[in-house]
C-alpha positions as CSV (number, residue, x, y, z in Angstrom):
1,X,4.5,-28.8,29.5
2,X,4.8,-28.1,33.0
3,X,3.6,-31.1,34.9
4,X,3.0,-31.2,39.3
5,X,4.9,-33.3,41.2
6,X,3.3,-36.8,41.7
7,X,6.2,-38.6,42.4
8,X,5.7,-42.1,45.1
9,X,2.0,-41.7,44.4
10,X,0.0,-44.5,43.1
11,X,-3.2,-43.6,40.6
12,X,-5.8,-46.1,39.5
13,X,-7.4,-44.8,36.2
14,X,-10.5,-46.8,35.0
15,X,-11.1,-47.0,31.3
16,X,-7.8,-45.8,31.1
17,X,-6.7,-47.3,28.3
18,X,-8.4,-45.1,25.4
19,X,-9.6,-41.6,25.0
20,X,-9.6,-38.8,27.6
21,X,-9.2,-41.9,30.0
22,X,-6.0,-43.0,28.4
23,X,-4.5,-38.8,28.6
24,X,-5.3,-39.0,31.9
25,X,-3.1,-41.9,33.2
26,X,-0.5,-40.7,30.3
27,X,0.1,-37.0,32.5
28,X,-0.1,-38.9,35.5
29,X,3.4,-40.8,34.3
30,X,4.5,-37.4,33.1
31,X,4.4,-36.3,36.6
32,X,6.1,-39.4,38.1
33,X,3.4,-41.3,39.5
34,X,2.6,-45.3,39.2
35,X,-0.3,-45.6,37.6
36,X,-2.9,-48.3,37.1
37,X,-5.4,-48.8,34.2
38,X,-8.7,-51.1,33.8
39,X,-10.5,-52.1,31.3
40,X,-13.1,-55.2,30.3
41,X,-10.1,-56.5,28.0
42,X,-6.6,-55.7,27.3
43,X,-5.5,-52.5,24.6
44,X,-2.9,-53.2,21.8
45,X,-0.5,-50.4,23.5
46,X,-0.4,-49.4,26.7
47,X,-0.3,-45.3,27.9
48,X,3.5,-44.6,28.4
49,X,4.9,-41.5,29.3
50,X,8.8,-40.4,30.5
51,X,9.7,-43.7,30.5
52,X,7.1,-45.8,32.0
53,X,4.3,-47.5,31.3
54,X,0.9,-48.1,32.6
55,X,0.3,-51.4,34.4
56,X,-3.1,-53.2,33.2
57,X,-5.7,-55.1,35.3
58,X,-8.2,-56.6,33.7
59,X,-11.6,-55.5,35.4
60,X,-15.4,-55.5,35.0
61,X,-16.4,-52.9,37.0
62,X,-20.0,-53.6,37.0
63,X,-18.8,-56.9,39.1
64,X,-17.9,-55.8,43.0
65,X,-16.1,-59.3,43.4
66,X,-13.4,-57.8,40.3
67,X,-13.4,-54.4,42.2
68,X,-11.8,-55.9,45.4
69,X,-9.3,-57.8,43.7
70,X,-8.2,-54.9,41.4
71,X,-7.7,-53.1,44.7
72,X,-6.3,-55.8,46.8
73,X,-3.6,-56.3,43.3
74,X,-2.7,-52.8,43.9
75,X,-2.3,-52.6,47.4
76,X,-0.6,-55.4,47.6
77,X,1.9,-54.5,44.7
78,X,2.4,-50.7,45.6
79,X,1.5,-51.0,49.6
80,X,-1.2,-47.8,48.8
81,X,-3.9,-45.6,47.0
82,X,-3.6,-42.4,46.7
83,X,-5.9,-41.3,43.7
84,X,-8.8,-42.5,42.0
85,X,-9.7,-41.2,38.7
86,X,-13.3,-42.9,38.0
87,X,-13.1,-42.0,34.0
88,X,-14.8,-45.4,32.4
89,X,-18.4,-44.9,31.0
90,X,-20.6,-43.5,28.7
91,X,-23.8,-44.0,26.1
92,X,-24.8,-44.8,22.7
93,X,-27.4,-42.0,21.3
94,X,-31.2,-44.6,22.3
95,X,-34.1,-42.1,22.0
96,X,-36.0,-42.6,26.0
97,X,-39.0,-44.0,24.3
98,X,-37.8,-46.3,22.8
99,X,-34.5,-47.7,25.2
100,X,-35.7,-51.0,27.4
101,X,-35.4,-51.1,31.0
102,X,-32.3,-53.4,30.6
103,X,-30.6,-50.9,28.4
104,X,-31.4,-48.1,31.0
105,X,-30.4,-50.0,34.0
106,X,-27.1,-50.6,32.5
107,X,-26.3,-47.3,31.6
108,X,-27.2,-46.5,35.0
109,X,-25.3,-49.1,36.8
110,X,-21.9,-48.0,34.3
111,X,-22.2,-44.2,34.9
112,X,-23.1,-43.8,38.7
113,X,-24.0,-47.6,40.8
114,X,-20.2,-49.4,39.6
115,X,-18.2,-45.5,40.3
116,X,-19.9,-45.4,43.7
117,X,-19.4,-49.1,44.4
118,X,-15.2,-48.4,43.7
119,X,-15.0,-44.9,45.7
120,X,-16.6,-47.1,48.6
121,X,-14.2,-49.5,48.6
122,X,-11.5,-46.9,47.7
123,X,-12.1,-45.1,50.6
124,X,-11.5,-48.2,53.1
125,X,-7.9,-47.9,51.9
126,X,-7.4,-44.3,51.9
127,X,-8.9,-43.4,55.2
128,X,-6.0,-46.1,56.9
129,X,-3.3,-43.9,55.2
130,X,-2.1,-41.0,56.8
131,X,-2.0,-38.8,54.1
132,X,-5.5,-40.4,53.1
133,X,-6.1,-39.8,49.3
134,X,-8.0,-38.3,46.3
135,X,-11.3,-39.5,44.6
136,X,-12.0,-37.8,41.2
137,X,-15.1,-38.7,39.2
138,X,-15.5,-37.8,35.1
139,X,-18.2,-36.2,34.8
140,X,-20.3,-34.2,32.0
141,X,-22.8,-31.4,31.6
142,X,-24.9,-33.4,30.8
143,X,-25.8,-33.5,34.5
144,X,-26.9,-30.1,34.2
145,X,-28.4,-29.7,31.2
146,X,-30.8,-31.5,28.7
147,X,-29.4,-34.6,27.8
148,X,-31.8,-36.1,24.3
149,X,-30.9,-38.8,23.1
150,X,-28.7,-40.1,26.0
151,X,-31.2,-39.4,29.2
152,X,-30.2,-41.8,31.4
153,X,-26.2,-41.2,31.5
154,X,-27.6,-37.4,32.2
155,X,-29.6,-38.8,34.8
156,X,-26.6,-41.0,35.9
157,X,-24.2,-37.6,35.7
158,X,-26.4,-35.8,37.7
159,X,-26.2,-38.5,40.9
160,X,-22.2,-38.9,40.1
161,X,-22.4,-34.8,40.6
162,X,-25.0,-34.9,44.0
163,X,-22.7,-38.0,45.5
164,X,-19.6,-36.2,45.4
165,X,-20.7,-33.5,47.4
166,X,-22.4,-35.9,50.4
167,X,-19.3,-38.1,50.0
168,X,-17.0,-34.9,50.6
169,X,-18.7,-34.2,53.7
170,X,-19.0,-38.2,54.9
171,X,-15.2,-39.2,54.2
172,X,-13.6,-35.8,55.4
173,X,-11.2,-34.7,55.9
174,X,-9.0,-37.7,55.2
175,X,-10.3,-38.2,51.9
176,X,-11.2,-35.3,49.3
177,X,-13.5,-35.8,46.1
178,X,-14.5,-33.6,43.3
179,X,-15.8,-33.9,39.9
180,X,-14.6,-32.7,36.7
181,X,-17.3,-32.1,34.0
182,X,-16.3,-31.1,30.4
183,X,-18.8,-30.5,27.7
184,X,-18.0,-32.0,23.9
185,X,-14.4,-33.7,24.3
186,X,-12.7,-34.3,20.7
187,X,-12.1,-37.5,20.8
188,X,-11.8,-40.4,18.6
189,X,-15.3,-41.6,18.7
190,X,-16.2,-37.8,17.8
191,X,-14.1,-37.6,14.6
192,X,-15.9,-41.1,13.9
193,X,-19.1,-39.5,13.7
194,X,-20.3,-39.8,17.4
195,X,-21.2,-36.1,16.8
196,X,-21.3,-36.3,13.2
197,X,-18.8,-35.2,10.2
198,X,-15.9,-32.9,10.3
199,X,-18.3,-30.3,9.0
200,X,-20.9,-30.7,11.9
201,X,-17.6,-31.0,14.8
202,X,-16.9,-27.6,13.3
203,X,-20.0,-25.8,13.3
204,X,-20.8,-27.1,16.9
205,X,-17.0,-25.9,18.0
206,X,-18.6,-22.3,16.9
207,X,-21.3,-22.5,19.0
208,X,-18.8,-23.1,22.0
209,X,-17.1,-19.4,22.8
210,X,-13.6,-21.1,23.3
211,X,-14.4,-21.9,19.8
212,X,-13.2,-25.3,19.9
213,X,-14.6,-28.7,21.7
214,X,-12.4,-29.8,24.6
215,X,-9.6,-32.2,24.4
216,X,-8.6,-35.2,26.7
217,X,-5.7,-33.0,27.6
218,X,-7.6,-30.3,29.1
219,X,-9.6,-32.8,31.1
220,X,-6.0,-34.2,32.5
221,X,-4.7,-31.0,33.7
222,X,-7.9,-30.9,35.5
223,X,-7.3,-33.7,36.9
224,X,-3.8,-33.4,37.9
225,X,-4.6,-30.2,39.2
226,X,-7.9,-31.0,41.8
227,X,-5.4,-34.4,42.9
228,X,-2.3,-31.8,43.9
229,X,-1.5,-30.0,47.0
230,X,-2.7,-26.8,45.0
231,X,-6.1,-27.9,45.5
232,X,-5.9,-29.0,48.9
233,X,-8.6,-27.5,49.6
234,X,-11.3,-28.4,47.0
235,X,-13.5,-31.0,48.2
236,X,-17.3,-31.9,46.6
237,X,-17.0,-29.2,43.6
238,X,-18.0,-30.0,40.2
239,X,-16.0,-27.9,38.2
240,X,-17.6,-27.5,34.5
241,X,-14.9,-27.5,31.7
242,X,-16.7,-26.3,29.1
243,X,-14.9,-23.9,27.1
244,X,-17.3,-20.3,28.3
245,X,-20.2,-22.8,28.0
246,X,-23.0,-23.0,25.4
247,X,-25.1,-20.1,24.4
248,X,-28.1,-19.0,24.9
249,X,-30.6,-20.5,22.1
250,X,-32.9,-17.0,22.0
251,X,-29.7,-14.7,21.0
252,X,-29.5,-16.9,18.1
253,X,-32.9,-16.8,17.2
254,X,-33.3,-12.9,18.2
255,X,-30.2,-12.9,15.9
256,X,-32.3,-14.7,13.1
């Protein structure tokens, strides 16, 4: 696989030590850069590629206080930031009637308040470096389209999609920041039912016109490729990975 050149950069992945989180930081070795992963509590294995290995911090992200000191570790370890992959997050399936206003207001605070509290403080290191740095956020279509089931991390998807494109124009040009949205990722919580059986995965991967769900390897060449020179000048795009996209409900029912 050809990978871009990401040699003498430093990445900080969050929830980068599982899933499409844990691809991510693993193509960013690939392409020779040191990377950084976070997490609540520490994986069996860390992501290694060509050699090298992820470093761990342990990290809440929900707590500002463990924010700056995950930062102030790396900066003072590597001397820099240059990219910010905010990847940690997600939603169990809570109907909105019946999901309390704790439950909301911590998917809420997971999926947009704790991303936009570390791009902040992200973006106090970048803007001193000359060559400032790169802010990417995970996002979904969810942001853009009905979201039962899991309405809040829509909601929360949507202001992750809105605040990259104010951000873009308030940190430019020293600092760029996009957001890459895929639709169904096959992942491990999928094949473990979070969109049901193997049966049900494969009749929703023919509803898709790529005719497959996306993989955590898709979403990391995305993400290699908006952090590279090659997209140099990309800054406060959502870019939906989703495969030709879903379609439209009345040709199947016209179909019918």
């Amino acid at each position: 696989m050809t990978t871009l050149n990401f040699c003498g950069k430093t990445v900080l992945v969050t929830g980068g030590t599982k899933g499409i989180g844990r691809r991510i930081a693993e193509r960013y070795l690939e392409a020779g850069a040191r990377v950084f992963v976070c997490g609540r509590s520490a994986p069996e294995t860390l992501p290694s590629a060509a050699g090298e290995t992820a470093t761990f911090i342990a990290a809440d992200l929900r707590d500002i206080g463990q924010i700056d000191a995950m930062l102030a570790g790396i900066v003072a370890e590597t001397g820099r930031l240059d990219i910010v992959v905010n990847n940690a997050g997600g939603s169990p399936f809570v109907a909105a009637a019946d999901a309390s206003p704790r439950f909301t207001a911590a998917i809420i605070h997971l999926n947009l308040i704790a991303p936009l509290d570390l791009a902040q403080r992200a973006n106090v290191i970048m803007q001193q470096q000359e060559d400032g740095g790169v802010i990417l956020f995970i996002g979904s279509v969810s942001a853009s389209r009905p979201s039962p089931g899991t309405a809040a991390y829509g909601a929360a998807k949507a202001g992750i999609v809105n605040a990259v494109a104010s951000l873009a124009v308030e940190w430019a040009p020293r600092v760029r920041l996009c957001a890459v949205s895929p639709s169904l990722v096959q992942t491990d919580s999928a094949t473990s039912g979070h969109y049901g059986d193997e049966a049900a995965l494969d009749a929703i991967s023919k509803t898709i016109p790529a005719g497959r769900l996306a993989t955590p390897d898709d979403v990391a060449s995305a993400c290699l490729f908006f952090a590279s020179p090659l997209a140099a000048y990309a800054s406060g795009t959502n870019f939906r990975l989703e495969g030709g996209g879903e379609r439209p409900a009345y040709l199947g029912a016209a179909n019918a």
